[in-house]
Backbone atoms as SQL, in Angstrom:
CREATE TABLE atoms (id INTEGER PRIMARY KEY, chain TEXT, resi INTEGER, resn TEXT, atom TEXT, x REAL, y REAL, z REAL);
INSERT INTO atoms VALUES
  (1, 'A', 1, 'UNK', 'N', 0.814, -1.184, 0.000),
  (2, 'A', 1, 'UNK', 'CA', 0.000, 0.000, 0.000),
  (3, 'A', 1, 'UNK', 'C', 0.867, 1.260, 0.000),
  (4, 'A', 2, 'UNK', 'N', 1.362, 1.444, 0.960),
  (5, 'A', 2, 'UNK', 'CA', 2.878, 2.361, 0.885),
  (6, 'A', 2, 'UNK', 'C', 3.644, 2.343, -0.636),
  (7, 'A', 3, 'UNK', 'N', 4.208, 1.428, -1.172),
  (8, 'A', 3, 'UNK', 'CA', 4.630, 1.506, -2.274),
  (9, 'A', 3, 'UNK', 'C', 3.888, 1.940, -3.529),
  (10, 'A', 4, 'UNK', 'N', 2.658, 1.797, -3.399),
  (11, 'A', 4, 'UNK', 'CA', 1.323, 2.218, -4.187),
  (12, 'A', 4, 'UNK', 'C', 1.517, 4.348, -4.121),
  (13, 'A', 5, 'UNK', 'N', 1.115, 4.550, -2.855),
  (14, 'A', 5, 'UNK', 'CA', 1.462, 5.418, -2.783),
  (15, 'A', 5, 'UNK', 'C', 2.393, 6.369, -3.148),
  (16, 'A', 6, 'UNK', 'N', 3.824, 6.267, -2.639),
  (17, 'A', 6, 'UNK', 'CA', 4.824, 6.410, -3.170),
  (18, 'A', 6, 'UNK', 'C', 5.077, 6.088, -4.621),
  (19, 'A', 7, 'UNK', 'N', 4.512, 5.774, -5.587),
  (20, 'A', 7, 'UNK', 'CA', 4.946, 5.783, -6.920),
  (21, 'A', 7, 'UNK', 'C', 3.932, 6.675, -6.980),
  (22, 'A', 8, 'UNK', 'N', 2.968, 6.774, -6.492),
  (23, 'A', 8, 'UNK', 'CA', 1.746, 7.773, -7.175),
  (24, 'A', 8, 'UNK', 'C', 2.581, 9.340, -6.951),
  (25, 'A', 9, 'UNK', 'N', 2.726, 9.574, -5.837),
  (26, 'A', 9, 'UNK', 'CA', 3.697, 10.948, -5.801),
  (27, 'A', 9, 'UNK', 'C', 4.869, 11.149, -6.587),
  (28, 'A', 10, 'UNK', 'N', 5.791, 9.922, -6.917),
  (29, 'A', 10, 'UNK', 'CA', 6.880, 10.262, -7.388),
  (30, 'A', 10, 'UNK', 'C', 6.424, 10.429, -9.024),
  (31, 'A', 11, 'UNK', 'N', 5.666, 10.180, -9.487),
  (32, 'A', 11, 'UNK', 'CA', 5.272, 9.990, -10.908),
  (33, 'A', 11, 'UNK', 'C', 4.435, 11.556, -10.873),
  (34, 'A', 12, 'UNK', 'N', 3.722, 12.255, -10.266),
  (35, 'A', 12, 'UNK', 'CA', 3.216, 13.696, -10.041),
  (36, 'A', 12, 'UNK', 'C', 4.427, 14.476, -9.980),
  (37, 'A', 13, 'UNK', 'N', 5.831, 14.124, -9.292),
  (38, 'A', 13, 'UNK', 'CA', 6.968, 14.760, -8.643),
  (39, 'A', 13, 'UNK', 'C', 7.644, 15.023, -10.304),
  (40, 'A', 14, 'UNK', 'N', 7.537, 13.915, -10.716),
  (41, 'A', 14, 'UNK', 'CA', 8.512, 13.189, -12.354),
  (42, 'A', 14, 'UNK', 'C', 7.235, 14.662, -13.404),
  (43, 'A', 15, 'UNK', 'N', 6.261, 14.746, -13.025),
  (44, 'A', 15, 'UNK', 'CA', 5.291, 15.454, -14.145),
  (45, 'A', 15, 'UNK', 'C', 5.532, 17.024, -13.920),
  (46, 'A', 16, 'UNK', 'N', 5.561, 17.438, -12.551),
  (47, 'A', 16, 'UNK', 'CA', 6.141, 18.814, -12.144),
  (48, 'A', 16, 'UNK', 'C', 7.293, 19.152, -12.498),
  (49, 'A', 17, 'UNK', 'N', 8.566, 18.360, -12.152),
  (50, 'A', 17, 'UNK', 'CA', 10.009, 18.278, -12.658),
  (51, 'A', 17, 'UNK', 'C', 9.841, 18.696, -14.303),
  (52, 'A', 18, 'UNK', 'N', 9.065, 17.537, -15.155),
  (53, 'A', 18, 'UNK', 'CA', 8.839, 17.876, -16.676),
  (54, 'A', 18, 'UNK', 'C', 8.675, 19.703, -16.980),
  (55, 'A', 19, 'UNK', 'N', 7.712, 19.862, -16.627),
  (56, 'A', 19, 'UNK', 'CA', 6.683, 21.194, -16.610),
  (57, 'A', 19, 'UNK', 'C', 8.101, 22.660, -16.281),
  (58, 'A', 20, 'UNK', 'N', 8.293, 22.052, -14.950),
  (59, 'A', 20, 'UNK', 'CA', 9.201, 23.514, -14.627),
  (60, 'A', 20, 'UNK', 'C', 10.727, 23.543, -15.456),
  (61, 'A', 21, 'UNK', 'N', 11.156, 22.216, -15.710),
  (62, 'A', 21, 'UNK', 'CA', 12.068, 22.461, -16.740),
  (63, 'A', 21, 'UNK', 'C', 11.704, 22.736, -18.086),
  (64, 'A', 22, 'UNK', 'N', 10.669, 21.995, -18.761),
  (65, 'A', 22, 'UNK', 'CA', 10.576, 22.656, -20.160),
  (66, 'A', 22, 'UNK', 'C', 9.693, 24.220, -19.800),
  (67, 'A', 23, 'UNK', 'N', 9.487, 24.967, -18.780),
  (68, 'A', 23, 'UNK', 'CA', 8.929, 26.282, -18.895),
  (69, 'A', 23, 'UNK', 'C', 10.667, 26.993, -18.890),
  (70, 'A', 24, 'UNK', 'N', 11.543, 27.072, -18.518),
  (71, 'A', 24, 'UNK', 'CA', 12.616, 27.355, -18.507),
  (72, 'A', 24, 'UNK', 'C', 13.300, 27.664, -20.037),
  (73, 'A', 25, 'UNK', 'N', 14.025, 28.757, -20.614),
  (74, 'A', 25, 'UNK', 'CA', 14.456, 28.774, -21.870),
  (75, 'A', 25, 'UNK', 'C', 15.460, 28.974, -21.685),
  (76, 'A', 26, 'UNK', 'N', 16.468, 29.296, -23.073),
  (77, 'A', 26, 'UNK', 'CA', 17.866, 29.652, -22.436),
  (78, 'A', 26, 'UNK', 'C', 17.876, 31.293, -22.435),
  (79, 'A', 27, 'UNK', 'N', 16.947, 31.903, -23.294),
  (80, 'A', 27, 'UNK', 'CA', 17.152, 33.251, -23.139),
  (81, 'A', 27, 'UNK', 'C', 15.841, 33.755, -22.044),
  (82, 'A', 28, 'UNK', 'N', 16.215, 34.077, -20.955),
  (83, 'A', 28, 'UNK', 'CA', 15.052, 34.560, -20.373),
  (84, 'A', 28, 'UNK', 'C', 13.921, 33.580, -19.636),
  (85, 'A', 29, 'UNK', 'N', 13.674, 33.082, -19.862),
  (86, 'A', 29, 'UNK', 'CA', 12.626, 31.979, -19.329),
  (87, 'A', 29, 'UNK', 'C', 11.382, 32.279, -19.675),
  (88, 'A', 30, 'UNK', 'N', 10.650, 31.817, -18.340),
  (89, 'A', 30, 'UNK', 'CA', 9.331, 31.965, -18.871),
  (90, 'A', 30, 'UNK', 'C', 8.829, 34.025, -19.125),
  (91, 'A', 31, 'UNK', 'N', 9.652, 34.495, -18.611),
  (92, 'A', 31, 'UNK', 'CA', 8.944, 35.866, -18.481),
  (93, 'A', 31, 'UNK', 'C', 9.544, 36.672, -20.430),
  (94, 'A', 32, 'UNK', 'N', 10.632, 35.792, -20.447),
  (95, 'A', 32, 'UNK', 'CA', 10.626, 36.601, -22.280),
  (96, 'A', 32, 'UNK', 'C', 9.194, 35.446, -23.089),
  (97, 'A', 33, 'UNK', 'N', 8.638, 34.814, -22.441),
  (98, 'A', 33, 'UNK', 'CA', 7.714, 34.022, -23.618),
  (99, 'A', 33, 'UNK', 'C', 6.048, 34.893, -23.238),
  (100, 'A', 34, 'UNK', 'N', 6.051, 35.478, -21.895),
  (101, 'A', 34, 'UNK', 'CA', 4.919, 36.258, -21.540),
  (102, 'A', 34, 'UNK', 'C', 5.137, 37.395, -21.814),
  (103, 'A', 35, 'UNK', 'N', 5.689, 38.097, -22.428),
  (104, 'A', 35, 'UNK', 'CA', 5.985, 39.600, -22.920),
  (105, 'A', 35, 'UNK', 'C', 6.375, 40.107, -21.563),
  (106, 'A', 36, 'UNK', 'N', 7.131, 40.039, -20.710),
  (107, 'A', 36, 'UNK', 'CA', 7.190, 41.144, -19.471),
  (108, 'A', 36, 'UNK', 'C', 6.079, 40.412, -18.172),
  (109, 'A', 37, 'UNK', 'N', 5.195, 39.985, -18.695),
  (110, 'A', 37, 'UNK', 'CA', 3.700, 40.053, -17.722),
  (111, 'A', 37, 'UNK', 'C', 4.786, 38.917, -16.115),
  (112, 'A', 38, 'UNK', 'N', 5.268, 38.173, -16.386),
  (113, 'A', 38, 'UNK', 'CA', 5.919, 37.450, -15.516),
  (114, 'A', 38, 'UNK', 'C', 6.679, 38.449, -14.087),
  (115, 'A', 39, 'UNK', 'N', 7.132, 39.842, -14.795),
  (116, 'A', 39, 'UNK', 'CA', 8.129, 40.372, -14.277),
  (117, 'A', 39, 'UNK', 'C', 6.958, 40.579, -13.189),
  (118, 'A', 40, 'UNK', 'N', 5.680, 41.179, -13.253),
  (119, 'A', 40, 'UNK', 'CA', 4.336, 41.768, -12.289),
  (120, 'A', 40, 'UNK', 'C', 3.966, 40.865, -11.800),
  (121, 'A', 41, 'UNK', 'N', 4.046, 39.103, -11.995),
  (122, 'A', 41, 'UNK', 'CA', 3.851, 37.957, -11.420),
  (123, 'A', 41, 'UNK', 'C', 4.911, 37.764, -10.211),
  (124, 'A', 42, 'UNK', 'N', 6.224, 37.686, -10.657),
  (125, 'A', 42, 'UNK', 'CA', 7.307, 37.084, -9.857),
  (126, 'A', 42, 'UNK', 'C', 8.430, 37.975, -9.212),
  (127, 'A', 43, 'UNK', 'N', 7.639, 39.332, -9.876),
  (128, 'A', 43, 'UNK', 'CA', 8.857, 40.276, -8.767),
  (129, 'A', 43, 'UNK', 'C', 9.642, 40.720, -9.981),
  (130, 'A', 44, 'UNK', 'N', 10.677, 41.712, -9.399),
  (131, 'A', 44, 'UNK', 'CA', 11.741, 42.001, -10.006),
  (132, 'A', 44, 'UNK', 'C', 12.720, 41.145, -10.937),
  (133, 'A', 45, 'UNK', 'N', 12.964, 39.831, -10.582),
  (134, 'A', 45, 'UNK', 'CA', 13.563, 39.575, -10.865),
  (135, 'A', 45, 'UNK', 'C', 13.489, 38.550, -12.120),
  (136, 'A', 46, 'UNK', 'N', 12.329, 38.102, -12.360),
  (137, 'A', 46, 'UNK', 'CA', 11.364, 37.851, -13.538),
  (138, 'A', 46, 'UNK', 'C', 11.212, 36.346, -12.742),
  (139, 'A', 47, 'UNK', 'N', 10.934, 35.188, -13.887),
  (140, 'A', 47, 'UNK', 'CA', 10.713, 34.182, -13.512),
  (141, 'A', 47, 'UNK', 'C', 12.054, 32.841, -13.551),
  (142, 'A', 48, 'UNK', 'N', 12.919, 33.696, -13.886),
  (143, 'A', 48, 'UNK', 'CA', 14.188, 32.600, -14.073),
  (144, 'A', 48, 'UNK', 'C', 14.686, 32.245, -12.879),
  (145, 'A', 49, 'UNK', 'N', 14.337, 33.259, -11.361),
  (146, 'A', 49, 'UNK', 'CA', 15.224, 32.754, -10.171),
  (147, 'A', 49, 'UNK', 'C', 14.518, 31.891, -9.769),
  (148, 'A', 50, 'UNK', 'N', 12.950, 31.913, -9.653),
  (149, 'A', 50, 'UNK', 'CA', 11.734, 30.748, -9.181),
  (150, 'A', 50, 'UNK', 'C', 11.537, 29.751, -9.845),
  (151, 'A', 51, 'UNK', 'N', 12.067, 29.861, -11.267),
  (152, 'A', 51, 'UNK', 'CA', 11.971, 28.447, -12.032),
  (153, 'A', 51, 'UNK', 'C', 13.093, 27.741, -11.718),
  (154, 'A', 52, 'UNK', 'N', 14.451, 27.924, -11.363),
  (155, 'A', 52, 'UNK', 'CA', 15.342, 27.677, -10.621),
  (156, 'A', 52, 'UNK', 'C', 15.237, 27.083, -10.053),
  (157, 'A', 53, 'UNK', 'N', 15.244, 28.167, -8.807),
  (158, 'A', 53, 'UNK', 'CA', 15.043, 27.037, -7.061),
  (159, 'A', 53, 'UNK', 'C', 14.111, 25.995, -7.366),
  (160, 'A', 54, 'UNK', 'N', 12.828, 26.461, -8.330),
  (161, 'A', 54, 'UNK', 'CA', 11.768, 24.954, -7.715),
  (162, 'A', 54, 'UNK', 'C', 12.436, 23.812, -8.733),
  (163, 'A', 55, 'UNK', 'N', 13.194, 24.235, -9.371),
  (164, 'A', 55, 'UNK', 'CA', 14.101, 22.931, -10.216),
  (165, 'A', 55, 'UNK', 'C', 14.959, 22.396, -8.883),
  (166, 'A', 56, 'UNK', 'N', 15.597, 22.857, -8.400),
  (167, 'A', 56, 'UNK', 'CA', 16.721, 22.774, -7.680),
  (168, 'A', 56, 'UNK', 'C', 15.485, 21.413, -6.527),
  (169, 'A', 57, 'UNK', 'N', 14.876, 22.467, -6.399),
  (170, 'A', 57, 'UNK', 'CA', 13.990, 21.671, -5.074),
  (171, 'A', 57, 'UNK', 'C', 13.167, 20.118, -5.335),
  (172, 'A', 58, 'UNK', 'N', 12.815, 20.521, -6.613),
  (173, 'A', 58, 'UNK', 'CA', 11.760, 19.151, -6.851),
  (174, 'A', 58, 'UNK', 'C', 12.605, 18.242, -7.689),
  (175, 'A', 59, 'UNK', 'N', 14.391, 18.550, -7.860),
  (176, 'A', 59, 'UNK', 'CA', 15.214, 17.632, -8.627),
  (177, 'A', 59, 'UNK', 'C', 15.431, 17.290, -6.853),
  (178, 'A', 60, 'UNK', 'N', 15.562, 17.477, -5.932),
  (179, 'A', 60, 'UNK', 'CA', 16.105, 16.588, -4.921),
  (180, 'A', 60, 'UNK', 'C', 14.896, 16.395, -4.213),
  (181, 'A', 61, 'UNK', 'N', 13.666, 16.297, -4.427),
  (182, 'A', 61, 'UNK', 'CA', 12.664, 15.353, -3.908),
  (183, 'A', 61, 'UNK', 'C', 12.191, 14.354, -4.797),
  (184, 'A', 62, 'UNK', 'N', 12.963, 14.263, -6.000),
  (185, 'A', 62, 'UNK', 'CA', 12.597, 12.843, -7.075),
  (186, 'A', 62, 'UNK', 'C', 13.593, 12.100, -6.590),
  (187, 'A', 63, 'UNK', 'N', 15.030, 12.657, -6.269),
  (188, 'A', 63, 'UNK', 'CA', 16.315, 11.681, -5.902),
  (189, 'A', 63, 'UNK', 'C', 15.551, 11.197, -4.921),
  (190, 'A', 64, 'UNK', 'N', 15.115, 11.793, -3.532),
  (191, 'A', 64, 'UNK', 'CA', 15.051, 11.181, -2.716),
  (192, 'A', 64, 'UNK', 'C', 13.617, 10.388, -2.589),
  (193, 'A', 65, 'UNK', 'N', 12.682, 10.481, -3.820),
  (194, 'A', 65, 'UNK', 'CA', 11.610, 9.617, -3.608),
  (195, 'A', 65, 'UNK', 'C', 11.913, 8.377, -4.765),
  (196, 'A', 66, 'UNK', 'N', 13.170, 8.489, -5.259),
  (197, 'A', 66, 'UNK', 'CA', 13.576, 7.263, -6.454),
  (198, 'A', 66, 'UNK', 'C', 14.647, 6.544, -5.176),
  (199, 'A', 67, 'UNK', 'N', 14.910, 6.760, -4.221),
  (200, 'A', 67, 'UNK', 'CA', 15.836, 6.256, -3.297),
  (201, 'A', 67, 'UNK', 'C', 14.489, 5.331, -2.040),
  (202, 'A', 68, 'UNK', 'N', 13.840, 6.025, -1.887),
  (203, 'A', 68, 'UNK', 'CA', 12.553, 5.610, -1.228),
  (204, 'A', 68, 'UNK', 'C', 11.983, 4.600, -1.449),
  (205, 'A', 69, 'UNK', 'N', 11.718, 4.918, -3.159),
  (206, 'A', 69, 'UNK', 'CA', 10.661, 3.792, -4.107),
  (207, 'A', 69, 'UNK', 'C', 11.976, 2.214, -4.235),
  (208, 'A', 70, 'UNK', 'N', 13.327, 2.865, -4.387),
  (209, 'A', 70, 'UNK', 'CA', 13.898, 1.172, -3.961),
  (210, 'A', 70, 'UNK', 'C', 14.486, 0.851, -3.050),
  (211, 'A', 71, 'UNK', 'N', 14.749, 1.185, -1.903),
  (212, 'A', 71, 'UNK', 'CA', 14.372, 0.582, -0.577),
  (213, 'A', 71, 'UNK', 'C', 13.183, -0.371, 0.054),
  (214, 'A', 72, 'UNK', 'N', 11.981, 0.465, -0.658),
  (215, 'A', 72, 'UNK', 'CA', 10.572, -0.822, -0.449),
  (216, 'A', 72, 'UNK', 'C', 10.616, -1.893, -1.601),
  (217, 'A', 73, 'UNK', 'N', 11.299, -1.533, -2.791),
  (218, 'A', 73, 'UNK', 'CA', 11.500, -2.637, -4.014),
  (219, 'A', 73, 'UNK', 'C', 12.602, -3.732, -3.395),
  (220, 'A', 74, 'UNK', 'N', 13.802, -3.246, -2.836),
  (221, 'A', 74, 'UNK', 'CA', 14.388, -3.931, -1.891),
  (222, 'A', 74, 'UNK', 'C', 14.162, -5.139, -0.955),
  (223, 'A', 75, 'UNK', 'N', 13.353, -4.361, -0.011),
  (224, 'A', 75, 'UNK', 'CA', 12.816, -5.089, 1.256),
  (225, 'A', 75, 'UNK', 'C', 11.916, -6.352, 0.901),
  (226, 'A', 76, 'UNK', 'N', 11.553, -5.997, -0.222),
  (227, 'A', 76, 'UNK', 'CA', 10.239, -7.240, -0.104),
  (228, 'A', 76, 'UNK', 'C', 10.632, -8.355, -0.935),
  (229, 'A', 77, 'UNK', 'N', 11.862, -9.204, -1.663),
  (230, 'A', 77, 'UNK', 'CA', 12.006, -9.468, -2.272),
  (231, 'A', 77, 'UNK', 'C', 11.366, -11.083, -2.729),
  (232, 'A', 78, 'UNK', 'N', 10.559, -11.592, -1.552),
  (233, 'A', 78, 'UNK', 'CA', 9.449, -12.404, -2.275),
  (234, 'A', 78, 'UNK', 'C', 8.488, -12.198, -3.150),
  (235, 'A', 79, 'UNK', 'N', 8.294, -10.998, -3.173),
  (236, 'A', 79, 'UNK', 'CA', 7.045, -11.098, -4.052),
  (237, 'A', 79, 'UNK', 'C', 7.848, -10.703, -5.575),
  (238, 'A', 80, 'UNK', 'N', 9.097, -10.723, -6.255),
  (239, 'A', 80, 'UNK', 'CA', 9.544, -10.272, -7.015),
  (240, 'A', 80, 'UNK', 'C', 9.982, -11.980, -6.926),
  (241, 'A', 81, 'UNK', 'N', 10.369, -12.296, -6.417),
  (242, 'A', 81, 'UNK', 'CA', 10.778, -14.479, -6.766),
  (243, 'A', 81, 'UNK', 'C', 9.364, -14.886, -6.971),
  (244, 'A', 82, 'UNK', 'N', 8.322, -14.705, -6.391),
  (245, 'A', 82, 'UNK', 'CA', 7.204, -15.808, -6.841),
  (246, 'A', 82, 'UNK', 'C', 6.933, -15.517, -7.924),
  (247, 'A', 83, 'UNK', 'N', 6.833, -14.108, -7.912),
  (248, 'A', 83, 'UNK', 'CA', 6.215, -13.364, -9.482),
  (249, 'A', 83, 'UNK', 'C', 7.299, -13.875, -10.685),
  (250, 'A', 84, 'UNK', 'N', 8.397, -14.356, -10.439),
  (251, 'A', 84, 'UNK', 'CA', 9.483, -14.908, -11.486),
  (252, 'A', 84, 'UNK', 'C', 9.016, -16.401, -11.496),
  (253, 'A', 85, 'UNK', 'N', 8.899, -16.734, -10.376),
  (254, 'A', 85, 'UNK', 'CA', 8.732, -18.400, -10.594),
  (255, 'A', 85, 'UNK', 'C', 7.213, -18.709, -11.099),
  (256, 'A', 86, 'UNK', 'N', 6.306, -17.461, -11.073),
  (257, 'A', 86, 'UNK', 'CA', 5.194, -18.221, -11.777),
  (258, 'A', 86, 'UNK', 'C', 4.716, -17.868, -13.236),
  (259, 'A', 87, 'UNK', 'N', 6.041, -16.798, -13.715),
  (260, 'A', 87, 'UNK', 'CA', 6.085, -16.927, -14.802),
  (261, 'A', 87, 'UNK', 'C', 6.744, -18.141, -15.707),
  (262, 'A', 88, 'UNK', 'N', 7.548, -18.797, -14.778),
  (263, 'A', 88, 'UNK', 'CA', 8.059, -20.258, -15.529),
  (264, 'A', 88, 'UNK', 'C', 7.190, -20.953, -15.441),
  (265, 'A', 89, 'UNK', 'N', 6.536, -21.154, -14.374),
  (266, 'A', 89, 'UNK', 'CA', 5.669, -22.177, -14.402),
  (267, 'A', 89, 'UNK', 'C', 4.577, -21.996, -15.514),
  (268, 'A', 90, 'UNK', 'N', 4.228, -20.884, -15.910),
  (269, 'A', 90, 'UNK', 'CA', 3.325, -20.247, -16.978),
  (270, 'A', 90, 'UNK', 'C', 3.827, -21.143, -18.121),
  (271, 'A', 91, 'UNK', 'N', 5.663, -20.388, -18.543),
  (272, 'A', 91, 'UNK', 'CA', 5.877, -21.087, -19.794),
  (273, 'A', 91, 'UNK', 'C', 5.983, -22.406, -19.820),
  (274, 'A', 92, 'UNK', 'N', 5.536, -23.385, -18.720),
  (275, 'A', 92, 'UNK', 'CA', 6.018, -24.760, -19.100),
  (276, 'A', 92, 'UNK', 'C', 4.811, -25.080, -19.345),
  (277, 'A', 93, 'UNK', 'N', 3.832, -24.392, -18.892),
  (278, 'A', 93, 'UNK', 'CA', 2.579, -24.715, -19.435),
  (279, 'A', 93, 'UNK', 'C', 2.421, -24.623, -20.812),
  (280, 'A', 94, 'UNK', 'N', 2.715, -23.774, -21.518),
  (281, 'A', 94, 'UNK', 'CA', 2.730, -23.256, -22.947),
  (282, 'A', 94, 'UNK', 'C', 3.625, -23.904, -23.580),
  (283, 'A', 95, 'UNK', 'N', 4.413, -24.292, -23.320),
  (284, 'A', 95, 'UNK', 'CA', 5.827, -24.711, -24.029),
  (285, 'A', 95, 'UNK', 'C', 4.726, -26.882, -24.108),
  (286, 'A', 96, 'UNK', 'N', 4.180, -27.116, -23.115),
  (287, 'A', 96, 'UNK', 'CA', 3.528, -28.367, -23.015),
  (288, 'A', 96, 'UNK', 'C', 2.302, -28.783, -23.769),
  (289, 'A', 97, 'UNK', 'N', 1.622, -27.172, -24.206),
  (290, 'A', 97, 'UNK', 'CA', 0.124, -27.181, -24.988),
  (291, 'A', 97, 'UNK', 'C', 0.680, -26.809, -26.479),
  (292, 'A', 98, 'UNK', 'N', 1.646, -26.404, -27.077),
  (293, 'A', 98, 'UNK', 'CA', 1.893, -26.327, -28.059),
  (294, 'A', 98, 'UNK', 'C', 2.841, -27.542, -28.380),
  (295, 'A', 99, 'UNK', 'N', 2.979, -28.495, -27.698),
  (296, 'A', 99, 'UNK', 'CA', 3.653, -29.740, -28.186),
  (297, 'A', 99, 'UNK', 'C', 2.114, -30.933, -29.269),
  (298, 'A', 100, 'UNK', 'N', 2.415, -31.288, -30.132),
  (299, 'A', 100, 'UNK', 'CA', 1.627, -31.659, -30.878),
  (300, 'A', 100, 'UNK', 'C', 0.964, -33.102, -30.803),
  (301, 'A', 101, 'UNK', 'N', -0.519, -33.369, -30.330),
  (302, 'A', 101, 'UNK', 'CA', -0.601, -34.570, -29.658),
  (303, 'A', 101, 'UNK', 'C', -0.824, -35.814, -30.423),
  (304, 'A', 102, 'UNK', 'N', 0.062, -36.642, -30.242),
  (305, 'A', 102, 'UNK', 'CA', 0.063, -37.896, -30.414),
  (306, 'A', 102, 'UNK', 'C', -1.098, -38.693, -31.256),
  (307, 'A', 103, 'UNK', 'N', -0.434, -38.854, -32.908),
  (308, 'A', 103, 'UNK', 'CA', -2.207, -39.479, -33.401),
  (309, 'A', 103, 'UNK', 'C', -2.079, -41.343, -32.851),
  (310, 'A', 104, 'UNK', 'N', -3.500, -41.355, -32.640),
  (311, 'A', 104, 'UNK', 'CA', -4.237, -42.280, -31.963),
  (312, 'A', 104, 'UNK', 'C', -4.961, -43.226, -33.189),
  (313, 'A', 105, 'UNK', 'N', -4.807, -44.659, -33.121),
  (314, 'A', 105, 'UNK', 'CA', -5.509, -45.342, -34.511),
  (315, 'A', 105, 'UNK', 'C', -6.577, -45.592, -33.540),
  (316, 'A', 106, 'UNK', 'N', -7.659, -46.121, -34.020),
  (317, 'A', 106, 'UNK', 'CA', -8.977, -46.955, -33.161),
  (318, 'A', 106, 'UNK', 'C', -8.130, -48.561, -32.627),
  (319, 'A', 107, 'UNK', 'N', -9.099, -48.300, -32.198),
  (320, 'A', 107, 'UNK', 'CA', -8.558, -50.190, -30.649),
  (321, 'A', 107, 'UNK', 'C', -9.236, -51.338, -32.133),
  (322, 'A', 108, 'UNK', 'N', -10.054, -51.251, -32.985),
  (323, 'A', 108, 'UNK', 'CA', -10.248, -52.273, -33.885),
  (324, 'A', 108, 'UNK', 'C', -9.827, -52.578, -34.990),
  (325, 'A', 109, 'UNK', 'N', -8.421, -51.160, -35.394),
  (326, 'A', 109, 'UNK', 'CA', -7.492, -51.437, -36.477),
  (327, 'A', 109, 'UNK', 'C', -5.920, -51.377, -36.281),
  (328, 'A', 110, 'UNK', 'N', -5.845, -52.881, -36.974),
  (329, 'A', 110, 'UNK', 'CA', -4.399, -52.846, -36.681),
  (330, 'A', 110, 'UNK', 'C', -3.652, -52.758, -37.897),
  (331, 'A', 111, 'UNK', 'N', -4.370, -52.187, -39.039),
  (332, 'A', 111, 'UNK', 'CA', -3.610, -51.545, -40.177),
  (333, 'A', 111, 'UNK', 'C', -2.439, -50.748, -39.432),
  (334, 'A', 112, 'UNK', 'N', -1.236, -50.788, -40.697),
  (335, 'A', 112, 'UNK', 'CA', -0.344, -49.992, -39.977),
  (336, 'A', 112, 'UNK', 'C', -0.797, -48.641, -40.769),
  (337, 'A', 113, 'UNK', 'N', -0.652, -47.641, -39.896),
  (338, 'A', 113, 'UNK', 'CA', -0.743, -46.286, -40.976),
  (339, 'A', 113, 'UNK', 'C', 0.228, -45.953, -42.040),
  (340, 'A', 114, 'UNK', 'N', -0.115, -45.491, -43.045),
  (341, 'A', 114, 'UNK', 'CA', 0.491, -45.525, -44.378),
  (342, 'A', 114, 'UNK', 'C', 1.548, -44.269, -43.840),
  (343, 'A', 115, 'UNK', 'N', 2.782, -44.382, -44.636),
  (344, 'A', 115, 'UNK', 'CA', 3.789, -43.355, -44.298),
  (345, 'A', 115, 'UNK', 'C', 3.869, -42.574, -45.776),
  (346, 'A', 116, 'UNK', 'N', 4.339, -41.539, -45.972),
  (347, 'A', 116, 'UNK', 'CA', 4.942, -41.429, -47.279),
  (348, 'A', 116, 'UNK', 'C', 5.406, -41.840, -48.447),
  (349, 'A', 117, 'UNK', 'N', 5.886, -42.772, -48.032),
  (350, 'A', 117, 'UNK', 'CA', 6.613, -43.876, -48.953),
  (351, 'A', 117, 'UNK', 'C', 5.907, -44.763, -49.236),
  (352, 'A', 118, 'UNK', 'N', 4.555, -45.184, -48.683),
  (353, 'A', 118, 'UNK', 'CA', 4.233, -46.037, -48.822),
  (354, 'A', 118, 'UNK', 'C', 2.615, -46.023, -50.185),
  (355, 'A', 119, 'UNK', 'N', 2.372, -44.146, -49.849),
  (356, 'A', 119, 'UNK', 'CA', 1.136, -43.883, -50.910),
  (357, 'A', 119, 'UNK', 'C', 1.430, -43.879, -51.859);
C-alpha cells in the first residue's frame, strides 16, 4: 500500500520536474515568452530565479523519492521471486500445450498407418 502510494507521488513529482524544466528557456525563461507580464507575477527579478530554485527543489525530492521507491522494491524481495517463478511455471505450461498430440488409430485397427513412402 505504501509503495502504491509512493509511486503515485513520485510519478506527479517526475510530471512537475517535466513542466518547470521545459517552462525554462535559455534566453530569459518563462517571463521573455509572456511579454514582461511574468516580471508583475514574480517580482523584479522575472521568472528565471523561481523556475530555478523549484528545479533545484523538486530535482532533490525525485532523488530522494527514487531512493525511497527502492528501498521498499528492496525489502520485499518475495514477491519479485514468486512473481518470477510463476512466470516459468506459466511457460512450461505453454511450451507443453503447443507440443503436438500424439495421433491415436482406433482399438479395432491394426492396419499400420500408411507413411509417405508407402502412398
Amino acid at each position: 500500500m505504501i509503495y502504491t502510494i509512493a509511486l503515485v507521488i513520485h510519478i506527479l513529482i517526475s510530471v512537475a520536474l517535466v513542466l518547470v524544466i521545459l517552462a525554462q528557456t535559455s534566453k530569459g525563461g518563462l517571463d521573455a515568452n509572456l511579454g514582461g507580464a511574468a516580471v508583475n507575477v514574480f517580482g523584479g527579478s522575472g521568472a528565471s530565479k523561481f523556475l530555478r530554485k523549484w528545479t533545484q527543489i523538486l530535482g532533490a525530492i525525485f532523488v530522494v523519492s527514487c531512493l525511497f521507491l527502492a528501498f521498499q522494491v528492496s525489502k520485499s524481495p518475495v514477491k519479485a521471486s514468486s512473481a518470477a517463478e510463476k512466470m516459468k511455471f506459466d511457460e512450461g505450461k505453454q511450451t507443453e500445450a503447443a507440443k503436438p498430440a500424439p495421433a491415436q488409430t482406433p482399438a479395432g485397427d491394426n492396419a499400420p498407418t500408411p507413411t509417405p513412402k508407402d502412398e
